[in-house]
N, C-alpha and C positions, 0 to 999 in steps of 0.2 A: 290736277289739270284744271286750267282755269278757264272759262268759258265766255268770247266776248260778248258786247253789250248787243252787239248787231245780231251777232248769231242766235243769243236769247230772243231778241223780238222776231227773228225770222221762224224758230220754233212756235213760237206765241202767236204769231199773224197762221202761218198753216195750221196749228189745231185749231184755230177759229173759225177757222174757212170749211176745213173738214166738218167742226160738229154744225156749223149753220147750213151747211150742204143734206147734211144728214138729218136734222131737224127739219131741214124745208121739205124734206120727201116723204117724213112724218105725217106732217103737219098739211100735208098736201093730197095725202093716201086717201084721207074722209072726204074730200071733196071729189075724188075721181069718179065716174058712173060706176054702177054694179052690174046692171042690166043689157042687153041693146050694144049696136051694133059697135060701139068705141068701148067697150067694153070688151067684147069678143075680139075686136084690133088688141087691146091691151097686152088682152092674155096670149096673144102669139107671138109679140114681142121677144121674149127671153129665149125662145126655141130658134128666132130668126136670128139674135146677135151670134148665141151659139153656133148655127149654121156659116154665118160670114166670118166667121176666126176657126171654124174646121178645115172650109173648101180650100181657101188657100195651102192650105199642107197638104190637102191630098192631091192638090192638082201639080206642085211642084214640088213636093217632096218625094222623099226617098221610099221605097219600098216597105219601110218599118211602120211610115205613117198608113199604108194602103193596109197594114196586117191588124195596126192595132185597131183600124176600123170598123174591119169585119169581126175583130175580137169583139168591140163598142156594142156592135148593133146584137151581133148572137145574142153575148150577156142577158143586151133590153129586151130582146123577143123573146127570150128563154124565162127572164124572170119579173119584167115589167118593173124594172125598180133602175130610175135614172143616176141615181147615185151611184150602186153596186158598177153599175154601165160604165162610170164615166170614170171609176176608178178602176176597175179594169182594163180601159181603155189607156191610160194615165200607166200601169202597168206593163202591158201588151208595149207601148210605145217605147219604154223604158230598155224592157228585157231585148225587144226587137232589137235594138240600136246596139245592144250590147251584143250581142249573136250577130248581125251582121256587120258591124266593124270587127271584134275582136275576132 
């Protein structure tokens, strides 16, 4: 199979884009505050993007989203460990769908 010229550089121009994407937030980390108050905005970040790509499925989804939810949170309160949570949740979500369609 032979691969054209166009599609090669289209390959070539996105990995370039990705690693200088990935290098700029490297290379950008040392510069961030540690301390103080955009510091503490920082770190609440990743909980808030998480938050806005949950709410939407629970507010119009199905039933299965509302189960794996409460599957999410038990887990995190039970064992304080986000991962375990969010793969059960990831789980819960799964099997639900399958028990309530089939």
């Amino acid at each position: 199979m032979l691969t054209s010229t166009e599609a090669l550089l289209a390959i070539l121009g996105m990995a370039l884009v990705t690693f200088m994407v990935k290098a700029g937030g490297l290379l950008l980390a040392n510069r961030l505050p540690r301390d103080g108050f955009a510091a503490a905005w920082l770190r609440h970040i990743p909980g808030a993007v998480l938050a806005s790509l949950v709410a939407p499925a629970l507010v119009t989804g199905s039933p299965a989203e509302i189960i794996a939810a409460a599957i999410t949170a038990m887990v995190y309160f039970l064992t304080r460990n986000l991962l375990a949570a969010m793969a059960a949740g990831v789980l819960a979500v799964y099997l639900a769908r399958l028990w309530l369609v089939g």
